[in-house]
C-alpha positions in Angstrom: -3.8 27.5 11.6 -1.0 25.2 12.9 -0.2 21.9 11.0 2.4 19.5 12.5 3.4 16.2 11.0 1.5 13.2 12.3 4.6 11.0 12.5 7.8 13.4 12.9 9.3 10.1 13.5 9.1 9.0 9.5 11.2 11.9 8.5 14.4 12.7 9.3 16.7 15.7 8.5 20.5 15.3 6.7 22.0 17.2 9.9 20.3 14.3 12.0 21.6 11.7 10.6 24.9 13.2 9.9 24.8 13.0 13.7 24.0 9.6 14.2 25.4 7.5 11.6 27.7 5.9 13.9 24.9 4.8 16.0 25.0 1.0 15.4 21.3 0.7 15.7 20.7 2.5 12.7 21.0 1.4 9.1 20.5 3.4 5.8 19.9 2.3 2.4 19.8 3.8 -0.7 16.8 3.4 -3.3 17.7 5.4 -6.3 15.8 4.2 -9.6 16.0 5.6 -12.8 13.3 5.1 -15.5 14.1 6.0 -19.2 11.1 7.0 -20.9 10.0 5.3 -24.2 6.9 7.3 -25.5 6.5 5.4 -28.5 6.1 2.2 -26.8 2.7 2.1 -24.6 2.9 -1.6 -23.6 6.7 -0.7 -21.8 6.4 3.1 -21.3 9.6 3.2 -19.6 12.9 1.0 -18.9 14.1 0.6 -15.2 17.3 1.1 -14.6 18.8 0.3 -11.4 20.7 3.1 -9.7 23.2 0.4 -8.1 26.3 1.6 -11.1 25.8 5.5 -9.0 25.4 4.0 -5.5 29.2 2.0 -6.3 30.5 5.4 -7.3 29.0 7.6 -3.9 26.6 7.0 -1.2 25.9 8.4 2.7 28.6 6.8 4.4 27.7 3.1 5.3 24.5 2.8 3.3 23.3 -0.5 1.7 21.7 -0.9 -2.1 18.2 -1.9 -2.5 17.3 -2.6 -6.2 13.6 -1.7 -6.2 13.1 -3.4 -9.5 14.6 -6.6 -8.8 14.6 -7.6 -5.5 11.3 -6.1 -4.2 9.0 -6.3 -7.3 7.0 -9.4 -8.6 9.5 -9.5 -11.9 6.8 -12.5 -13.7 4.3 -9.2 -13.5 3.4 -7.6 -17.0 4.0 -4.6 -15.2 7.0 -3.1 -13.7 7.2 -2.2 -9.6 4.4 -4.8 -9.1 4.5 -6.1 -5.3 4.9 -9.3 -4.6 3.6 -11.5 -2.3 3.5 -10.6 1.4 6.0 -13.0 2.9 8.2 -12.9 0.2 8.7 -9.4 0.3 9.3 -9.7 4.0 12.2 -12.4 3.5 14.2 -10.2 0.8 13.5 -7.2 3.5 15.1 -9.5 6.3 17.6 -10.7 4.0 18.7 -7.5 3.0 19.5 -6.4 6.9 15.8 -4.8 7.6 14.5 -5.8 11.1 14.1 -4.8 14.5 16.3 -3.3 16.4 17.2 -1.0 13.5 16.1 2.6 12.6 16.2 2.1 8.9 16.7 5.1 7.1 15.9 5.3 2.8 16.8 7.7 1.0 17.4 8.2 -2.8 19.1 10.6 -5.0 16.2 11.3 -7.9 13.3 12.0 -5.6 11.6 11.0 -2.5 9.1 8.9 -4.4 11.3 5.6 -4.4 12.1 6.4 -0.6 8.4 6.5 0.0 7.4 3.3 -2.5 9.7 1.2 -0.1 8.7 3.2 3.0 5.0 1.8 2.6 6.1 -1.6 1.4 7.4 -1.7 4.5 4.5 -0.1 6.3 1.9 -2.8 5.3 4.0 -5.5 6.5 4.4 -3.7 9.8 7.8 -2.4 10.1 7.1 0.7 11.6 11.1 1.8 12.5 11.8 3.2 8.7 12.0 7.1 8.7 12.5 9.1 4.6 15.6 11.0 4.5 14.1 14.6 3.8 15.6 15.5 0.3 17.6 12.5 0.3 21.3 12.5 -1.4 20.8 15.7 -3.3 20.4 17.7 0.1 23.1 15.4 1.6 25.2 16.7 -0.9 24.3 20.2 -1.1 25.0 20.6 2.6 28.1 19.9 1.6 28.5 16.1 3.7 31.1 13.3 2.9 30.1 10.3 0.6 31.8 7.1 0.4 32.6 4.5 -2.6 32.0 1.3 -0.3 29.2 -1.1 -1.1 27.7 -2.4 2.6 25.6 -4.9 3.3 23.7 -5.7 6.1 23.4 -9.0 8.2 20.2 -10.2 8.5 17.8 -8.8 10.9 14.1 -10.1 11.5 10.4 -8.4 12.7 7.0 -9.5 13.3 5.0 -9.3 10.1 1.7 -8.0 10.4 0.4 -7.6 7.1 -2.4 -4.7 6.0 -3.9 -6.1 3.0 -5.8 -2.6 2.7 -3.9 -0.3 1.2 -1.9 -1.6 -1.8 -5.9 -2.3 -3.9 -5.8 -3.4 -7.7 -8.2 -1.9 -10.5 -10.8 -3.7 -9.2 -11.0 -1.3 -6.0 -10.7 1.9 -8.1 -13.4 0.8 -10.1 -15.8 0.6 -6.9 -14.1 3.7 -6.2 -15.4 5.6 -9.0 -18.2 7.8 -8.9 -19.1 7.1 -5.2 -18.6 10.9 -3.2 -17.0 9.0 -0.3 -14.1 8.7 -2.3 -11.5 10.3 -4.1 -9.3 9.3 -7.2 -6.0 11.3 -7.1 -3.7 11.5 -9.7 0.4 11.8 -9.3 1.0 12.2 -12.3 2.5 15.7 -14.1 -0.6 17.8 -15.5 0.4 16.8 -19.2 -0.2 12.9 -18.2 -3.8 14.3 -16.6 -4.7 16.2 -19.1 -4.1 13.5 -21.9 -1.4 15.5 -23.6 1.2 13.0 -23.6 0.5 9.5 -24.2 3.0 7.8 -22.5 1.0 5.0 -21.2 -1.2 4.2 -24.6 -4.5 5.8 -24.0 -4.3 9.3 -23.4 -6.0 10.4 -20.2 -6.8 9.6 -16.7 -9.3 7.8 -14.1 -12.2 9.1 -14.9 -13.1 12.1 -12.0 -9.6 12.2 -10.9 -8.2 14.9 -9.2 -4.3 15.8 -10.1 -1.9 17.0 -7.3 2.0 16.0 -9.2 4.0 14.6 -6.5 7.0 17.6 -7.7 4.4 20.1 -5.9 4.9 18.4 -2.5 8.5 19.2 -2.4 10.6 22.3 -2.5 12.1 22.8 -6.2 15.9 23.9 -4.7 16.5 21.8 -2.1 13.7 18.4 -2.7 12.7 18.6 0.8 8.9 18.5 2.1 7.5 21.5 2.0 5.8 22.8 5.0 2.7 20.7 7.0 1.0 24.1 6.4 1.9 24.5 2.8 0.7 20.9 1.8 -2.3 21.2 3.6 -2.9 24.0 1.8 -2.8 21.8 -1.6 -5.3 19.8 -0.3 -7.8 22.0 1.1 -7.8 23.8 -2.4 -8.3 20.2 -4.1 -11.6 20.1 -1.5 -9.5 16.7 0.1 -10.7 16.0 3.6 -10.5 13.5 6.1 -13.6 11.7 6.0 -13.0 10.6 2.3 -11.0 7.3 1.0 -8.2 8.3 -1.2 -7.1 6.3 -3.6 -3.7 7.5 -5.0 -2.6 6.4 -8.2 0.3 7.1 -10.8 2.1 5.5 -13.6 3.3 2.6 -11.6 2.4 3.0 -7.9 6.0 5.1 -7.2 4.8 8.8 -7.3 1.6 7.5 -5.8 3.2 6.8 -2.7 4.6 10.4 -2.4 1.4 11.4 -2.5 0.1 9.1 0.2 2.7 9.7 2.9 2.1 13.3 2.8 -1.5 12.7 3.3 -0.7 10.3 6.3 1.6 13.0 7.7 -1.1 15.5 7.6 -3.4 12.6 9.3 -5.3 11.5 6.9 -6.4 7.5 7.7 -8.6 6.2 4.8 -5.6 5.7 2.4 -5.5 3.8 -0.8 -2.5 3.1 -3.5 -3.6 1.4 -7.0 -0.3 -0.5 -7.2 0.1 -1.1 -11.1 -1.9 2.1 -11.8 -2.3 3.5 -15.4 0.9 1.2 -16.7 -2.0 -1.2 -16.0 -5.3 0.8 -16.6 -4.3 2.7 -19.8 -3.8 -1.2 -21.5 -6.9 -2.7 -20.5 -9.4 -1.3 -23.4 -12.6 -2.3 -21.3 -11.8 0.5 -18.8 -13.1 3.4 -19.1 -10.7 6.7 -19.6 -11.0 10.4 -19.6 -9.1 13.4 -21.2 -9.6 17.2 -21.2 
């Protein structure tokens, strides 16, 4: 069986851009987050930390900073990540140099996941020129490719915004979700979260009838690159995923999630969900339900 991605476009390789970063058209920005764990605090789980203090220090030559956490989250949100409101996250994109008629390149330098969170932000506002760097800086850097000091910014660059109010979906769509063999609750998180053996988020557990796939399986353990079409179809299939079921992907705070989602839109899969606070916000709320083992 041959499996191709759906959108080679949305991917790019380190050789590629190394290429073409003098091509004015193109602009890359770097997304790296850090979260610090606190287990014995449910309510906060983890502290974000900005990755702006390692960006000043090296980058991919002329990248700009985005700063997930504070410039395209809902910060009055109990819940860290939250997205905000359409056309405000659409000004802070155009502000920050976003906009047509750029090839916009994210990458990051602790995983593709905050690539991918800002990848589908922009997706449901209709940017479609925004491609993941495939193993981002750590690849970069293993290939053995120069890095700057510099902090760039962009000028200011506009698009149409179409909005797709269908994908990001709050608690009250998983809970329609649930139980209904149309669709499918798929966990991000590690097994340990899954399983109810850590309790990072307050109550142990997951979604009731969840299905785990970690986002770490989707990429290569050496290098952090996508593994294969085939390969992660493979996952899938074995999960018994296909594509006439609604997936609703869900983590600790819609980040790994969105891993999960753009692999399944590569392998073209349509009916895609992302619970955007996910169990930061379901493990809190006592009146949902919640299941372990």
């Amino acid at each position: 069986m041959t499996v191709n991605w759906k959108y080679p476009e949305y991917i790019v390789q380190c050789e590629w851009l190394k290429e073409n970063l003098t091509n004015k058209n193109i602009r890359v920005f770097d997304c790296t987050t850090y979260l610090h764990y606190t287990d014995d605090h449910p309510s906060k789980p983890y502290d974000v930390e900005s990755g702006f203090l390692d960006y000043k220090k090296s980058h991919i030559p002329g990248a700009s900073f985005i700063d997930l956490q504070k410039q395209l989250s809902d910060n009055n949100s109990d819940f860290s990540f939250t997205l905000p409101k359409f056309n405000l996250l659409a000004e802070t994109f155009k502000n920050l140099g976003i906009g047509m008629p750029y090839h916009i390149i994210l990458y990051s330098r602790n995983g593709m996941q905050w690539s991918s969170r800002v990848w589908w932000m922009l997706y449901v506002l209709g940017f479609r020129q925004a491609s993941i760097l495939d193993g981002g800086l750590i690849e970069w850097e293993r290939l053995g490719f120069l890095t700057e000091n510099i902090v760039n910014k962009f000028e200011y660059a506009d698009f149409d915004v179409k909005p797709n109010d269908n994908v990001f979906v709050s608690k009250d769509e998983v809970l329609l979700g649930m139980g209904k063999k149309s669709c499918v609750l798929l966990n991000a998180l590690t097994k340990d979260l899954h399983m109810g053996e850590n309790p990072r988020y307050g109550r142990r557990g997951r979604i009731p009838g969840s299905m785990n796939i970690p986002f770490h399986k989707l990429v290569e353990k050496q290098t952090g690159k996508f593994k294969t079409p085939f390969e992660l179809m493979k996952i899938f299939q074995e999960k018994g995923i296909t594509d006439n079921l609604e997936i609703i992907n869900y983590c600790g705070g819609g980040i790994a999630a969105t891993l999960d989602a753009f692999v399944l839109l590569q392998l073209g899969f349509n009916n895609l969900k992302i619970y955007d606070n996910s169990m930061s916000e379901w493990a809190m709320d006592q009146n949902l339900p919640i299941e372990v083992g």
